[in-house]
C-alpha positions as CSV (number, residue, x, y, z in Angstrom):
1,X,17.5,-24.3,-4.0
2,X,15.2,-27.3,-3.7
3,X,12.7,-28.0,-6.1
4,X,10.4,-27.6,-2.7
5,X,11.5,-24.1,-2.2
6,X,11.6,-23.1,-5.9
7,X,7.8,-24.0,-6.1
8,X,7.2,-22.3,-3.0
9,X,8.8,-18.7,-4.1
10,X,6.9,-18.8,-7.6
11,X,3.3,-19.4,-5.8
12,X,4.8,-16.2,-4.0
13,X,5.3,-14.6,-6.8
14,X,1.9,-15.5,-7.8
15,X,-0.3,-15.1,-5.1
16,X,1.5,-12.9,-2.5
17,X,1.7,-10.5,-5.1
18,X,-1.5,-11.5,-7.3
19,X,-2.6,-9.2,-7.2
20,X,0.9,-7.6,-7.3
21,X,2.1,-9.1,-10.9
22,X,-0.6,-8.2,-12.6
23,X,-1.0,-5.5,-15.7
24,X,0.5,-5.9,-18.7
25,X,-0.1,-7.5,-22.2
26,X,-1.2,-10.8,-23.2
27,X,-1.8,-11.1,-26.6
28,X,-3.8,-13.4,-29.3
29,X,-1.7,-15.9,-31.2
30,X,-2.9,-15.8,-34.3
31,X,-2.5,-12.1,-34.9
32,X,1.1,-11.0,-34.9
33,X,2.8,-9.0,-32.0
34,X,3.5,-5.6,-34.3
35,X,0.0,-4.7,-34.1
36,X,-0.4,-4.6,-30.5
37,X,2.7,-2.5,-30.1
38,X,1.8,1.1,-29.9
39,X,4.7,4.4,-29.1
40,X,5.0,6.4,-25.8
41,X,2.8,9.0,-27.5
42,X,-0.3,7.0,-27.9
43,X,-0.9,7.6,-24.3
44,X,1.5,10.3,-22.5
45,X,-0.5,10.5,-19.1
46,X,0.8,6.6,-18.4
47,X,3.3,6.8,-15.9
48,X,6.0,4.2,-15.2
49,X,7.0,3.1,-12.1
50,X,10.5,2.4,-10.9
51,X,11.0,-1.6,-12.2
52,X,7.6,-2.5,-12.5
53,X,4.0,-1.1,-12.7
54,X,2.2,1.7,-13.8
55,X,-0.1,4.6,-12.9
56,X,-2.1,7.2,-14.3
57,X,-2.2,11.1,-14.5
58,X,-5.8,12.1,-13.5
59,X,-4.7,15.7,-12.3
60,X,-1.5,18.0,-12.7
61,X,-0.1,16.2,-9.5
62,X,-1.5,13.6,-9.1
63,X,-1.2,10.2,-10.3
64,X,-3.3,7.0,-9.5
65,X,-2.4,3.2,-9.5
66,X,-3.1,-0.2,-7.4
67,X,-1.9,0.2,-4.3
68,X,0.0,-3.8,-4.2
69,X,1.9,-1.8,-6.7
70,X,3.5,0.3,-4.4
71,X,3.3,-1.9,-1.5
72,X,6.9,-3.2,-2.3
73,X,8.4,0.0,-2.2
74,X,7.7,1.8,0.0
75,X,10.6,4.2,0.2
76,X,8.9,5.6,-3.4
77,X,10.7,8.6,-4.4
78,X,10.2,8.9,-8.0
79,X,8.0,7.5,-11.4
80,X,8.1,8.3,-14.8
81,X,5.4,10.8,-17.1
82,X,6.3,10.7,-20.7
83,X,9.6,9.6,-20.5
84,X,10.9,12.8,-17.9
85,X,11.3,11.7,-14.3
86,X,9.2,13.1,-11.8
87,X,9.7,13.3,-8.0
88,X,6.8,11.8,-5.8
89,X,5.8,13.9,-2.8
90,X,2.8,11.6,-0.5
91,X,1.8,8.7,-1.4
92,X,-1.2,7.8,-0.1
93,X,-2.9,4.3,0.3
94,X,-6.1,3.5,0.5
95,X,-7.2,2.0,4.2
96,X,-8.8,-0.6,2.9
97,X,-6.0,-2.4,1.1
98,X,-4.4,-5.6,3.0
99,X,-1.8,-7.2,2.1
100,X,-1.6,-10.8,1.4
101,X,-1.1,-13.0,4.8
102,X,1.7,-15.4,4.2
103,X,0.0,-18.2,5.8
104,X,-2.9,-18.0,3.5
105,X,0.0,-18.8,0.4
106,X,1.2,-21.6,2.8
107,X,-2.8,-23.2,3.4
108,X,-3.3,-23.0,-0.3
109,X,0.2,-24.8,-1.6
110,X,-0.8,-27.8,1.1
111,X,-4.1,-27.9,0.2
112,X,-4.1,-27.1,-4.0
113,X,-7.2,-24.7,-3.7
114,X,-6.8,-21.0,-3.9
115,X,-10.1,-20.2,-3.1
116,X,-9.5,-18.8,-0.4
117,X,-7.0,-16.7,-1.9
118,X,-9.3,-15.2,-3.8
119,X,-12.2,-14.2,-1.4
120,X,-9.0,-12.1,0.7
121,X,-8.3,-10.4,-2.8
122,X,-11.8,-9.6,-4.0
123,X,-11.8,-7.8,-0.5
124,X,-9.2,-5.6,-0.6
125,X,-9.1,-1.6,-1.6
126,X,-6.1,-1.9,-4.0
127,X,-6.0,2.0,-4.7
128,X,-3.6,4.2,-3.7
129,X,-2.8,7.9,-4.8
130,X,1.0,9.6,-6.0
131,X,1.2,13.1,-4.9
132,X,3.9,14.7,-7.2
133,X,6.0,17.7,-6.0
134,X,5.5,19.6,-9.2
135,X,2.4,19.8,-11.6
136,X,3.3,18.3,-14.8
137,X,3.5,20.3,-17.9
138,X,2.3,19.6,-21.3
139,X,0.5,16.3,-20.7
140,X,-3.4,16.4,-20.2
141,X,-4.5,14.2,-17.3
142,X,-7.2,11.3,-17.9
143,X,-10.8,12.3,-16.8
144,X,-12.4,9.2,-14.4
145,X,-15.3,7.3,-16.0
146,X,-17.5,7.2,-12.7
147,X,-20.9,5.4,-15.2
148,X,-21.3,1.9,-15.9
149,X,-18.7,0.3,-18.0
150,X,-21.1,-3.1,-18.4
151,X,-20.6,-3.9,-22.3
152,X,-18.4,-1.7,-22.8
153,X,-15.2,-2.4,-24.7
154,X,-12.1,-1.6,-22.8
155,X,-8.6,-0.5,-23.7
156,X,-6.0,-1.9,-21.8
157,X,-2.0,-0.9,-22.1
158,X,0.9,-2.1,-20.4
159,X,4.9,-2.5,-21.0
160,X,4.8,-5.7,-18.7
161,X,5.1,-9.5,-19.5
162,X,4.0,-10.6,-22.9
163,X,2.8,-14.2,-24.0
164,X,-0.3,-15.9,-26.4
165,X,-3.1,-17.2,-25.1
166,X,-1.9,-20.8,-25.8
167,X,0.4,-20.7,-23.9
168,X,0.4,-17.9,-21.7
169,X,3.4,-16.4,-20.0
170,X,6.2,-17.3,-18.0
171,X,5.6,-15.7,-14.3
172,X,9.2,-15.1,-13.7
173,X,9.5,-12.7,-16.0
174,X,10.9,-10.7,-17.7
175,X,8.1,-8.1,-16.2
176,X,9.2,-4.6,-18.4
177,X,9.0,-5.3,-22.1
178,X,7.9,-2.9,-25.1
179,X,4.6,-0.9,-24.5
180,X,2.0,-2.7,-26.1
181,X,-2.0,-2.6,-26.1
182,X,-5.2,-4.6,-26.4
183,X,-8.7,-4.8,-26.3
184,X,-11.4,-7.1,-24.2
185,X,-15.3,-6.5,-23.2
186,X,-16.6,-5.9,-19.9
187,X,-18.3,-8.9,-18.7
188,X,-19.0,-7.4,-15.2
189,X,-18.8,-4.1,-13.4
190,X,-19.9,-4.1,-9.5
191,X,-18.5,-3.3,-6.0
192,X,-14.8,-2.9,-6.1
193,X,-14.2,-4.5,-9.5
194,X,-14.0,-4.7,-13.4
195,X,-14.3,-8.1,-14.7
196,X,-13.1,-9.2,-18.5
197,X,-12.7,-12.4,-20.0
198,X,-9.5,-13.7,-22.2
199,X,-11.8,-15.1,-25.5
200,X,-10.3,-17.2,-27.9
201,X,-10.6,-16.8,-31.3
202,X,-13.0,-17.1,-33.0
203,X,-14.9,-15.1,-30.4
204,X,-11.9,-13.1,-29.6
205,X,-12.1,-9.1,-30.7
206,X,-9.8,-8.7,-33.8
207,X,-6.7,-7.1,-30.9
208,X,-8.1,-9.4,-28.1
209,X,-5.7,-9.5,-24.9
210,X,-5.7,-9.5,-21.2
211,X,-3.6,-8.0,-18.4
212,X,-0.4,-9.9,-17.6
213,X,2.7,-9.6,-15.1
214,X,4.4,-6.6,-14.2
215,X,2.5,-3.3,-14.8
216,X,0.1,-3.5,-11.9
217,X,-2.2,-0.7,-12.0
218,X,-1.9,0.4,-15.6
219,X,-5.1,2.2,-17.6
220,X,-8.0,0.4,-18.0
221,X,-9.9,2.7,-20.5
222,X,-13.2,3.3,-22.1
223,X,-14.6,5.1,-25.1
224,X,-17.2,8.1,-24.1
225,X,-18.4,10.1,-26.7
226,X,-14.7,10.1,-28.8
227,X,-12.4,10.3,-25.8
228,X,-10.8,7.5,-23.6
229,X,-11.7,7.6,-19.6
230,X,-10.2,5.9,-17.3
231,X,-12.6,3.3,-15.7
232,X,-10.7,0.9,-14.1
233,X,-6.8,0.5,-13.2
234,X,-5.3,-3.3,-13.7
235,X,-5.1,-5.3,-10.1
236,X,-5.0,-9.5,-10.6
237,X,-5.9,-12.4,-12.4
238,X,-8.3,-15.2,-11.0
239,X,-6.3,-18.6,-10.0
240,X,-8.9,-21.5,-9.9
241,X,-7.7,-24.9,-9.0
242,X,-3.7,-25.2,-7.7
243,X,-1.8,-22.2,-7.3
244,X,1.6,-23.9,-7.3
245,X,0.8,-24.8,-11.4
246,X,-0.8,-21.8,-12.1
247,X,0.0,-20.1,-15.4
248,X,-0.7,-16.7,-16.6
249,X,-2.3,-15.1,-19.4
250,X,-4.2,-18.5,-21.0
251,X,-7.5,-18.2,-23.1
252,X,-10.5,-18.4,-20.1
253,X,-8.8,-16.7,-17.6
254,X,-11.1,-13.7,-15.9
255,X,-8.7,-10.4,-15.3
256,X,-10.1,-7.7,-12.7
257,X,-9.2,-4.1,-12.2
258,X,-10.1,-1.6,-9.9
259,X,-13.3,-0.3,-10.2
260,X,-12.6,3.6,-10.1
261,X,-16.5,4.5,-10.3
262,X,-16.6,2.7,-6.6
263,X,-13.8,4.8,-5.7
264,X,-14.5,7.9,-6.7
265,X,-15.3,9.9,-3.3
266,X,-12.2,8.8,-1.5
267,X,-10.2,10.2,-4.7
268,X,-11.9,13.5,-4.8
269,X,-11.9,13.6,-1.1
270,X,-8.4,12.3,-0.7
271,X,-7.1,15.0,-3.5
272,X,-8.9,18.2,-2.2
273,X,-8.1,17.4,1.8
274,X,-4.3,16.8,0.8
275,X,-3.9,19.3,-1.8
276,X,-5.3,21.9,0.0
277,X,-2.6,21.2,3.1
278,X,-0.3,20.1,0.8
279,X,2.4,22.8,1.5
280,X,1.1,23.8,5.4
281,X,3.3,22.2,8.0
282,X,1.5,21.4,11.3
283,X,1.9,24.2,13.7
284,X,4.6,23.2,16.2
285,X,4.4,24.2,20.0
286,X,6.9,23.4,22.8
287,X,5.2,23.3,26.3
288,X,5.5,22.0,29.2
289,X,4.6,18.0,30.5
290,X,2.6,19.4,32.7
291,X,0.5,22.0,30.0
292,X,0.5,19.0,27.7
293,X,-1.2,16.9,30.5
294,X,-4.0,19.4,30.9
295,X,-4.3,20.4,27.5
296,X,-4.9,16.8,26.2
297,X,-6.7,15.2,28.9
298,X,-3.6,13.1,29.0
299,X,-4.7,11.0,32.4
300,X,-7.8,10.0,31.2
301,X,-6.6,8.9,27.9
302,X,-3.5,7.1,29.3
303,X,-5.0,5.1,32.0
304,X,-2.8,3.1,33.4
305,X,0.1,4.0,31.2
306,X,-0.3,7.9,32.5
307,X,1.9,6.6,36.3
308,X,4.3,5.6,33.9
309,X,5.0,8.2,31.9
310,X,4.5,11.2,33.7
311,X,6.5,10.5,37.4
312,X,8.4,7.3,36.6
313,X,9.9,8.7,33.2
314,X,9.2,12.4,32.5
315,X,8.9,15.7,35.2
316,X,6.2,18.0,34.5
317,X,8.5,21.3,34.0
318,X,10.3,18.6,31.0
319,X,9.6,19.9,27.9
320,X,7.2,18.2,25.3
321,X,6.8,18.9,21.2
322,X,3.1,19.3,20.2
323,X,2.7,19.2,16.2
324,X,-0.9,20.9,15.9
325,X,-2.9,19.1,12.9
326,X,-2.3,16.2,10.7
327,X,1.1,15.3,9.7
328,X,2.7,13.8,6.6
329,X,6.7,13.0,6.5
330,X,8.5,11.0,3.8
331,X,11.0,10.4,6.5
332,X,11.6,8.2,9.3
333,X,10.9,8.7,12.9
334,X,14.6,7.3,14.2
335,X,16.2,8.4,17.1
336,X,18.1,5.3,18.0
337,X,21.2,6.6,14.8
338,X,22.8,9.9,14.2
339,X,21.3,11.9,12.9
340,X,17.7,11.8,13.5
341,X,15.3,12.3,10.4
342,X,11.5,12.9,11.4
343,X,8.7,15.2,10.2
344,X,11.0,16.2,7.3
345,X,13.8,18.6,7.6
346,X,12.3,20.1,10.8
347,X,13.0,17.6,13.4
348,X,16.5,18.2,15.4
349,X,17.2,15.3,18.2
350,X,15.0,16.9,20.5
351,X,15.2,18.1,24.2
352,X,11.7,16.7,24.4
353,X,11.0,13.3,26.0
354,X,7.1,13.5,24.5
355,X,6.1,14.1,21.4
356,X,2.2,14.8,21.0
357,X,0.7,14.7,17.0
358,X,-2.8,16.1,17.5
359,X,-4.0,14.6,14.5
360,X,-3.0,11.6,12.1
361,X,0.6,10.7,11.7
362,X,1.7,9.1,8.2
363,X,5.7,8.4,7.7
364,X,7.9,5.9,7.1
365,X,10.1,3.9,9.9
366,X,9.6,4.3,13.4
367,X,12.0,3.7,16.2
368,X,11.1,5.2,19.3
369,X,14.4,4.8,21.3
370,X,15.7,8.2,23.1
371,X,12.0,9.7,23.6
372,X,9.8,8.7,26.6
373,X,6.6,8.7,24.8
374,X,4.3,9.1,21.4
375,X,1.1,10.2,21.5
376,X,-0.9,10.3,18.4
377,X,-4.6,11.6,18.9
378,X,-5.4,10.0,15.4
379,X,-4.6,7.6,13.3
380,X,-0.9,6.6,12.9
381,X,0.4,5.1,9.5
382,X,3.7,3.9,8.8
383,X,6.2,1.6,7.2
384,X,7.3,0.0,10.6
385,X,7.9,0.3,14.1
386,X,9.8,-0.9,16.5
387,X,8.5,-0.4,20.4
388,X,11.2,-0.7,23.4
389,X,9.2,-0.1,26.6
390,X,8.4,3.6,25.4
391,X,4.6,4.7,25.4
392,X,2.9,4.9,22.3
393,X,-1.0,5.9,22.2
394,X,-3.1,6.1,19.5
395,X,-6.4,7.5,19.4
396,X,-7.3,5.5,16.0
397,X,-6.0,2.8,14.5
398,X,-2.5,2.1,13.7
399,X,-1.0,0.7,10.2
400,X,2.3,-0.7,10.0
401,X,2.6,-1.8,5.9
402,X,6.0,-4.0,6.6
403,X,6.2,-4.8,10.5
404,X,5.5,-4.1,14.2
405,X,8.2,-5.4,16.4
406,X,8.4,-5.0,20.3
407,X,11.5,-5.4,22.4
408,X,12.2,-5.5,26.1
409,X,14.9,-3.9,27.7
410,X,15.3,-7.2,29.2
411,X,14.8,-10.9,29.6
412,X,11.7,-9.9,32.0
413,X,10.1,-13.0,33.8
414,X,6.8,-14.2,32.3
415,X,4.7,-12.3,34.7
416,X,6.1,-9.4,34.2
417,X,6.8,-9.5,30.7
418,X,2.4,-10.3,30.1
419,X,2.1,-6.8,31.6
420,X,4.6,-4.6,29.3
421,X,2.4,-4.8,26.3
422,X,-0.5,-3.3,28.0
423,X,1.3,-0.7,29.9
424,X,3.4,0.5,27.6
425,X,1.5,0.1,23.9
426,X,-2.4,1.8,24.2
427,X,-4.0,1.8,20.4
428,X,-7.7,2.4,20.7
429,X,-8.5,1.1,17.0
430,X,-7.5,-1.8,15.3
431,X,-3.5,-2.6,14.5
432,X,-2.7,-3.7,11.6
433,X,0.4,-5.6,9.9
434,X,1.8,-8.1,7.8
435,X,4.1,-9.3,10.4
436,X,4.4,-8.8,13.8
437,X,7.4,-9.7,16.4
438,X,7.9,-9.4,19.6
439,X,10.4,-10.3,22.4
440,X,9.4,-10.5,26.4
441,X,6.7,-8.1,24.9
442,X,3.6,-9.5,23.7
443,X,1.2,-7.6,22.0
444,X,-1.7,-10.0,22.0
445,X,-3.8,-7.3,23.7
446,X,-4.3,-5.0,20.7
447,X,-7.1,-5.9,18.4
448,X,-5.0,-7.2,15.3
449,X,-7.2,-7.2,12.1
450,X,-7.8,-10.7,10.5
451,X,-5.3,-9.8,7.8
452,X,-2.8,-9.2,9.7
453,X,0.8,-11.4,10.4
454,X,0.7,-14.0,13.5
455,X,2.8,-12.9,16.5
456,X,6.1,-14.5,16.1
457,X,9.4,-14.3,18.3
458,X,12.1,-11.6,17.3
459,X,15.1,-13.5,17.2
460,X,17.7,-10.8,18.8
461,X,21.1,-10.5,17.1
């Protein structure tokens, strides 16, 4: 690998996932390393996540953390309480959070200013919620500190990368070490964000440290009356000046975390809505194209898509599966392989050409080959999808967290290819994704959030 390329991959590292290598221990060093290593038992409620990161237990099932630490796996399954493994049923993410744009990495390598790095950071939700399939046993969950946490000192913990503030840490890692702990002040607390400062002795408190890389949305805790609360969860690390040279955990450097006090509706709202359907499958009706059509104002909505889909592809005595209410599905949405998964273990390759969600639609890959058309009379999140000249509506907006690709059925003309997009793809919101690909099928006509990827050419195998 050139040295070009090397450089590249650890500003990468650094800012396409700062904040996502943030959150462990970086320590003083004149104080020695056995004093800021603590046991499992100190604080039982942290939970580990598979490789890297952390979260915390702030209800019997459910489990908080930054969402960038969750971002690179999406196919999450299972975490760690108190050393027993523990199977992860939803995960949800906070709308707000946006991944970092790859060409912002490449403006600040050329240019050696990461400034604008850090405005796209500071205005991201990174807050995301773990619902478990079981209530844990045996460990009490950590109440949220919802006051001001202005002066107040904070505990911070964390089994990630470890370094001095001299010289700081080494961002490749190793990113899992020994669970350790530390202590700083709270220099700021407003909007989204906790702000502490790394002090150097002698100002430094006697177990002074700062988050460092690998346990991204560990505890950020503070003292009330004799107990710890959690006020903030750790997100990322300031980078002033050139990104490329940028090294972790020195004396000076600011550390933020997620406010959870600016959070706290969407958590109480978020856990109450969910829990309360947690185990309630959407009610699933088969009717006809035709009762669909009536019952969902489908013409209206459709436009100019509606000719399309109901005439050219599907008969109105075809049948059509309506899911009644909001739906959640670990699984993938795949009917191009054998077998099909979809909407859990209650999807069977269907006889239906439409499938209607009246409500929000959250699950993992999407591939719409074999159906005629999706209709989603919410919001639609996902992992990714890949479109090929099948309808897709959605009422809202629609979240792709890894990729939206679009595919012809083939090499149309220019002309004809301008009008695909449009006729086939109708999201009333805003899309949204890191990247976005497309061949003889451009999507320009969507309103793509300013985060989001650049429209590129799919390269077809």
């Amino acid at each position: 690998m050139s040295a070009c390329m090397v450089t590249r991959c650890l500003a990468l590292a650094l800012l396409l996932a700062a904040p996502s290598m943030a959150g462990a221990i970086v320590i003083r060093d004149d104080v020695d390393d056995a004093r800021y290593r603590i046991p499992a038992s100190a604080l039982p409620a942290l939970a580990d996540l598979p490789g890297e990161g952390h979260g915390v237990l702030i209800a019997p099932r459910w489990v908080l953390t930054a969402a960038h630490a969750i971002a690179w796996q999406p196919a999450l399954r299972e975490l760690s309480i108190a050393g027993v493994p523990r199977r992860v049923q939803r995960v949800v993410v906070h709308p707000g959070y946006r991944t970092l744009p790859r060409d912002l990495v490449d403006a600040a390598l050329a240019s050696g200013d990461a400034s604008r790095l850090m405005a796209f950071i500071a205005g991201s939700d990174d807050i995301a919620l773990l619902q478990l399939a079981e209530p844990v046993e045996g460990v009490g969950p950590i109440e949220i500190h919802a006051g001001d946490a202005t002066g107040k000192v904070v505990w911070i913990v964390g089994k990630g990368a470890t370094g001095t503030g001299v010289r700081g840490h080494d961002p490749q890692g190793p990113n899992r070490t020994e669970l350790r702990h530390a202590f700083n002040t709270i220099t700021r607390a407003e909007g989204r964000w906790l702000e502490y400062v790394f002090d150097a002795p002698p100002a430094a408190l006697p177990l002074e440290g700062m988050a460092g890389n690998g346990d991204s949305g560990g505890p950020m805790l503070v003292d009330v009356d004799g107990h710890w609360e959690l006020a903030g969860l750790t997100s990322w690390k300031r980078v002033d000046g050139n990104p490329a040279t940028f090294r972790p955990g020195i004396y000076g450097q600011i550390s933020y975390g997620v406010r959870l006090g600016h959070y706290i509706d969407w958590i109480d709202d978020t856990m109450t809505s969910t829990t309360r359907n947690a185990d309630a499958r959407p009610n699933r009706r088969t009717l006809t194209v035709a009762e669909v059509v009536a019952a969902f104002d489908l013409e209206r909505r459709l436009g100019e898509g509606f000719d399309d889909l109901i005439g050219n592809r599907l008969e109105e005595d075809d049948e059509a599966l309506v899911l009644d209410g909001d739906t959640v599905s670990r699984g993938d949405l795949d009917l191009l392989h054998e077998p099909p998964m979809a909407f859990g273990d209650a999807w069977h390759r269907p006889r239906h050409g439409l499938i209607v969600v009246d409500g929000n639609l959250t699950i993992g890959r999407i591939d719409l080959w074999g159906i005629d058309g999706l209709i989603v009379l919410g919001d639609l999140h996902c992992d990714s999808i890949h479109l090929r000249e099948e309808l897709l509506y959605v009422q809202g907006d629609l979240l792709a967290r890894d990729a939206v690709r679009a595919t012809a059925a083939q090499d149309w003309h220019e002309a004809m290819a301008q009008t695909l997009g449009p006729l086939h793809v109708h999201v009333k919101g805003t899309a949204s994704s890191p990247v976005v690909q497309t061949w003889h099928m451009p999507l320009r006509h969507l309103r793509w959030t300013q985060d989001s990827g650049r429209e590129q050419p799919l390269v077809l195998q």
